[in-house]
N, C-alpha and C positions, 0 to 999 in steps of 0.2 A: 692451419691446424696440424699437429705433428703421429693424427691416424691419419694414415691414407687406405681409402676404400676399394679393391682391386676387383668387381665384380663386375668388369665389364671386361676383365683379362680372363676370368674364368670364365665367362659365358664365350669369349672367343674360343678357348681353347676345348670347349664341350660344342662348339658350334651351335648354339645356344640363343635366340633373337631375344629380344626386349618382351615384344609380344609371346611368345612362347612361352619363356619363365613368368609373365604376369598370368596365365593360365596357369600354369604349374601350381603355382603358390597362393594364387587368388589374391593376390595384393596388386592396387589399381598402377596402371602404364606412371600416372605421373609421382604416385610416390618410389615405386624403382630408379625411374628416374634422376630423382631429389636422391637416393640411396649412390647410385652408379657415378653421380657429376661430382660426388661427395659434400656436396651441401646441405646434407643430415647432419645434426646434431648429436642423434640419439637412434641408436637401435633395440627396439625390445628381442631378449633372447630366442620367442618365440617365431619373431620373426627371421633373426638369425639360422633359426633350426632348420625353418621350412626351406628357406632359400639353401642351407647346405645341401640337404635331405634332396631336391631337386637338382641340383648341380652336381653332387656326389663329389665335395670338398669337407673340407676341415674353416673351421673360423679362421684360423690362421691362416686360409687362402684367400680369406677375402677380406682381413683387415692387417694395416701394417703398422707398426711404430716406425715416424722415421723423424728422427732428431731435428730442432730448428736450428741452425748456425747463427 
């Protein structure tokens, strides 16, 4: 798939656990999860917000276009 999901770069660089942001945001371990390994399909913008809003990023921190060769 030609998004790539960087939210486990930004949670590095906020030092930031798995567990912690699933508190933050109130979204369960295993759909972060499904979000961070990038085998989501779909993200609601709502829940895009929450996890920016918690991380103190922009969307475009933690999604990327990257071309398929």
């Amino acid at each position: 798939m030609p998004i790539t999901v960087n939210l486990d770069v930004m949670m590095a660089k906020r030092k930031m656990s798995l567990n912690e942001l699933s508190e933050k945001v109130d979204i369960t371990l295993a759909n972060l999860s499904v979000l961070k390994t990038g085998k989501a399909k779909a993200i609601r913008f709502t829940t895009l917000e929450v996890i920016c809003k918690a991380l103190d990023c922009q969307p475009g921190d933690l999604l990327e276009y990257v071309a398929e060769s």
